[in-house]
C-alpha positions in Angstrom: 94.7 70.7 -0.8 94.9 74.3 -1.7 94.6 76.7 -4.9 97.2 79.4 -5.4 97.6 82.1 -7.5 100.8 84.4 -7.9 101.7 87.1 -10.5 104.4 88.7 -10.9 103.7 92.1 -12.6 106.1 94.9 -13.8 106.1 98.8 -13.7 103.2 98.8 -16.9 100.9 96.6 -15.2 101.8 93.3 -17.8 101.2 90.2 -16.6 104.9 88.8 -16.9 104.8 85.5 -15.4 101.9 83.9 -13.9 102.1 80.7 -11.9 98.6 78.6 -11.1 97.2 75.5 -9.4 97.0 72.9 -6.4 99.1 73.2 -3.4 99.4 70.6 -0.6 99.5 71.6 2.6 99.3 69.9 6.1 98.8 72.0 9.2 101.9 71.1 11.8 99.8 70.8 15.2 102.9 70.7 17.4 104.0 74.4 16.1 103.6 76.6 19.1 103.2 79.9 17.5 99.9 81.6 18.2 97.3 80.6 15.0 97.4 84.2 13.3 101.1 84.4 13.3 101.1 81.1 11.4 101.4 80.9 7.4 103.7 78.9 4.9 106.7 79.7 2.8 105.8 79.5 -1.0 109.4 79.4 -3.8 109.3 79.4 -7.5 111.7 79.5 -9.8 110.6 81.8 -12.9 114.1 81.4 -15.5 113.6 83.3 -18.3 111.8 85.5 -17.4 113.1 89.1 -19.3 112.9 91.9 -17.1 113.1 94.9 -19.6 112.3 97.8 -17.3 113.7 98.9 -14.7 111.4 100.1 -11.9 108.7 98.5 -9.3 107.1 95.3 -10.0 104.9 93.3 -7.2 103.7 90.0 -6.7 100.1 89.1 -6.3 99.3 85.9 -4.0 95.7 84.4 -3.9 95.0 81.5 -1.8 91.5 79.7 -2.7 90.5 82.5 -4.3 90.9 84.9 -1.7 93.4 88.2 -1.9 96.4 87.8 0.1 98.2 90.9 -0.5 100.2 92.3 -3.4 104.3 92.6 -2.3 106.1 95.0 -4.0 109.8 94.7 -4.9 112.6 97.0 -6.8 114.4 95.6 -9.8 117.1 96.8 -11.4 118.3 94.8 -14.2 121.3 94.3 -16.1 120.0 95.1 -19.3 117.0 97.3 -17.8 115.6 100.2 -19.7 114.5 103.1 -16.6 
């Protein structure tokens, strides 16, 4: 069992959606990719969530703790303010 983190952050630097706890996760030993080309596929659905501004936001990910990057993605919103 794992801990995640993930935040999903707009152009201001507001926390606009923050999702938080336990994550299972099993190692497949019959993959046969190298081990550092390895990882898993995390989804969440945020609904609701109002994206005012137009502009960069970025996603956060930690894994037990540990930084695992910070992505970065363009929104432009129907109802966004630039």
């Amino acid at each position: 069992m794992h801990t995640i983190n993930m935040q999903f952050i707009n152009p201001k630097e507001e926390i606009i959606a923050n999702l938080e706890g336990p994550i299972p996760y099993e190692e497949n030993q019959e993959i046969d990719i190298p081990q550092k080309y390895r990882g898993i596929n995390i989804s969440s659905n945020w609904q609701n969530v109002l994206l005012k501004e137009n502009g960069v936001y970025r996603t956060t990910v930690k894994i037990d703790g540990i930084d695992r990057g910070s992505f970065e993605i363009y929104v432009k919103g129907k109802n966004g303010v630039d």
